[in-house]
BAZA-515506 format. One record per residue (C-alpha): residue number from 1; residue in three letters; x, y, z negated. Coordinates in steps of 0.25 Angstrom, whole numbers, always signed. Layout:
<nodes>
(node NUM,'ALA',(X,Y,Z))
...
</nodes>
This chain:
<nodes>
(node 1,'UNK',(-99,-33,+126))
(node 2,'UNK',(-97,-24,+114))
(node 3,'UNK',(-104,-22,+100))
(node 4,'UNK',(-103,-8,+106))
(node 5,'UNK',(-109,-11,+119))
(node 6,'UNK',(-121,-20,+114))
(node 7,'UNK',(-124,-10,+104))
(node 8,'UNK',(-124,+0,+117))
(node 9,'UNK',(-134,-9,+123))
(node 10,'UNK',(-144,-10,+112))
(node 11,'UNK',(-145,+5,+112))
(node 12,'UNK',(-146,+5,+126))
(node 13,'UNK',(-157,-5,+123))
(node 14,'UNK',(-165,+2,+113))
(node 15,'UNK',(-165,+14,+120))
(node 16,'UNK',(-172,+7,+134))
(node 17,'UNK',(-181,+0,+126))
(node 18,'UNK',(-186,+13,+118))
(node 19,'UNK',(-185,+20,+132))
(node 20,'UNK',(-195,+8,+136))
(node 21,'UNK',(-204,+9,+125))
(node 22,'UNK',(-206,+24,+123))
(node 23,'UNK',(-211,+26,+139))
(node 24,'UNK',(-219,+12,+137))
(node 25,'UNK',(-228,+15,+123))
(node 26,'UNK',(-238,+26,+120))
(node 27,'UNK',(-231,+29,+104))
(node 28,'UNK',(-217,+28,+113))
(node 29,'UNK',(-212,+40,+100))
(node 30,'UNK',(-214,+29,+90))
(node 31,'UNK',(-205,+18,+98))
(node 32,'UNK',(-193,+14,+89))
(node 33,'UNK',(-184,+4,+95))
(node 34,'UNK',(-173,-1,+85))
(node 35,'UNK',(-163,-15,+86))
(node 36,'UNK',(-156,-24,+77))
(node 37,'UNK',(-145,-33,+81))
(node 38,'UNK',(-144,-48,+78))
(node 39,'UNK',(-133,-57,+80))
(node 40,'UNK',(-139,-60,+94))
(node 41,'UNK',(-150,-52,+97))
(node 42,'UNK',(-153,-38,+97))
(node 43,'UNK',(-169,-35,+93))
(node 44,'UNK',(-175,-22,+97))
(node 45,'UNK',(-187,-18,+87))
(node 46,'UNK',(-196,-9,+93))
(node 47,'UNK',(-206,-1,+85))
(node 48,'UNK',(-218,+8,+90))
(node 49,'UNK',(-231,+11,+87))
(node 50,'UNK',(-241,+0,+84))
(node 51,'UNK',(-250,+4,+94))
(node 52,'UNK',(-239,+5,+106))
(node 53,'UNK',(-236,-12,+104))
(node 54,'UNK',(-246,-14,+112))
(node 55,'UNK',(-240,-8,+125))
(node 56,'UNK',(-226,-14,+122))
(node 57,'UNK',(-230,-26,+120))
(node 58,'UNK',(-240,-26,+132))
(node 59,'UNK',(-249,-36,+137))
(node 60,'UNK',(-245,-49,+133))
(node 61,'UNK',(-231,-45,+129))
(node 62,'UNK',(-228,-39,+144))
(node 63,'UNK',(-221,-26,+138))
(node 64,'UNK',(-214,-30,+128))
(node 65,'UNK',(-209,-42,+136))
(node 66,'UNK',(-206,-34,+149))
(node 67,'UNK',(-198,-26,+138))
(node 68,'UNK',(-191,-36,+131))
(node 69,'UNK',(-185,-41,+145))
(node 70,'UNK',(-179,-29,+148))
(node 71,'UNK',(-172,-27,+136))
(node 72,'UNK',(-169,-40,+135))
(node 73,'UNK',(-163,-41,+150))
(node 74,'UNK',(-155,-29,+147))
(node 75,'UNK',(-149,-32,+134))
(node 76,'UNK',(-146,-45,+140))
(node 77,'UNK',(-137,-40,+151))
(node 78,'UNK',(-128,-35,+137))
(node 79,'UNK',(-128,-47,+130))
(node 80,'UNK',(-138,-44,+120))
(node 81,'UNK',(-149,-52,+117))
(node 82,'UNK',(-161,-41,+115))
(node 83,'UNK',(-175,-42,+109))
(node 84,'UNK',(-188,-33,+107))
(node 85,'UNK',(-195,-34,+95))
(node 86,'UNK',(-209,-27,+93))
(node 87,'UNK',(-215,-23,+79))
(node 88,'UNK',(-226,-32,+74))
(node 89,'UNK',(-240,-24,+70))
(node 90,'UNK',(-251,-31,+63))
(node 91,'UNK',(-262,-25,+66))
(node 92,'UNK',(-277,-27,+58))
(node 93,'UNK',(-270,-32,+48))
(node 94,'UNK',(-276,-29,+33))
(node 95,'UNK',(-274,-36,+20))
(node 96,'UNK',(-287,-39,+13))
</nodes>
């Protein structure tokens, strides 16, 4: 497969997995999905609002798992090894 052909499929990639994300979350306008290529992997970061995480991450990680296995799946058929990554919010934290 091509640089041009791979690159094809990570566009094809980000767009379903934005597709996924807008019809799933309640702030579905402030979904950003973005990817950087590695030498082996390609990692999607997805960023949304904090109070949407809950609902893709789901109970016990059953969103964003079912989520991940799709992409993963369908990047795999390309020869692309694909991962999700999700922002990280602390929340009640406060300096003293």
């Amino acid at each position: 497969m091509s640089e041009l052909e791979k690159t094809e499929a990570r566009e094809t990639g980000k767009k379903i997995l934005h597709s996924i994300l807008h019809e799933m979350l309640d702030h579905a306008d402030q979904v950003v999905v973005n990817y950087s290529v590695g030498d082996r992997t390609t990692v999607y970061k997805v960023n949304c609002h904090p109070q949407s995480l809950g609902q893709l991450i789901g109970c016990k990680g059953k969103n964003i798992g079912g989520i991940r296995a799709v992409l993963s799946a369908m990047m795999a058929r390309k020869g692309i090894r694909a991962i999700i990554e999700i922002p990280y919010v602390a929340h009640g934290m406060q300096s003293a």
